[in-house]
C-alpha positions as CSV (number, residue, x, y, z in Angstrom):
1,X,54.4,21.7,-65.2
2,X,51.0,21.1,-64.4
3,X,49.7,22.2,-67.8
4,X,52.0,19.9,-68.9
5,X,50.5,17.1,-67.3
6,X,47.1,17.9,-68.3
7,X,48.0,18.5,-71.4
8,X,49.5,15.5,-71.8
9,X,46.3,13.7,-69.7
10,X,44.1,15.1,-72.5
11,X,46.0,13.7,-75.7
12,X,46.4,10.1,-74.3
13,X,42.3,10.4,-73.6
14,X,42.0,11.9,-77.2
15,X,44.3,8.9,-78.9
16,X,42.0,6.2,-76.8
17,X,38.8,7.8,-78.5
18,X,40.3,7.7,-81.6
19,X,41.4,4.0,-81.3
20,X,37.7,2.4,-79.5
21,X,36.6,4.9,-83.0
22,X,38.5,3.0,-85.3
23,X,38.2,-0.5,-83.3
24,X,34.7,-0.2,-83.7
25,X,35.0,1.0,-87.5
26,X,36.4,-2.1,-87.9
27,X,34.3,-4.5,-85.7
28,X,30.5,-3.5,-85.8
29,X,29.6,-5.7,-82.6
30,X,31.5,-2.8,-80.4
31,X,28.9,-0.6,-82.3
32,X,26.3,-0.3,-79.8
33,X,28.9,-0.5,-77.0
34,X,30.2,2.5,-78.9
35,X,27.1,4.5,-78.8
36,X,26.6,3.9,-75.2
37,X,30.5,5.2,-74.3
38,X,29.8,8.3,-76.2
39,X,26.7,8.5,-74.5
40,X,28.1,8.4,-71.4
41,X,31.6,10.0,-71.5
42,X,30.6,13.9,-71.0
43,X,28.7,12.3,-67.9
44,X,32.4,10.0,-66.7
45,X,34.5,12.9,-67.2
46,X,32.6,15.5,-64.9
């Protein structure tokens, strides 16, 4: 059940990556907001 959850935890986190991805695909000011998330995620997530 747990695993479950986690599991679960982990693709909702993977779709919102994908989406800011896209989102900033499609709107270059998020750009450098962009770089500084991906910068910083390994770092927000333990």
């Amino acid at each position: 059940r747990l695993a479950n959850i986690l599991e679960r935890q982990a693709q909702k986190r993977i779709e919102l990556d994908t989406g800011l991805l896209e989102r900033v695909a499609v709107e270059p000011r998020f750009a450098r907001f962009a770089r500084l998330v991906v910068q910083y995620a390994p770092t927000l997530r333990g």
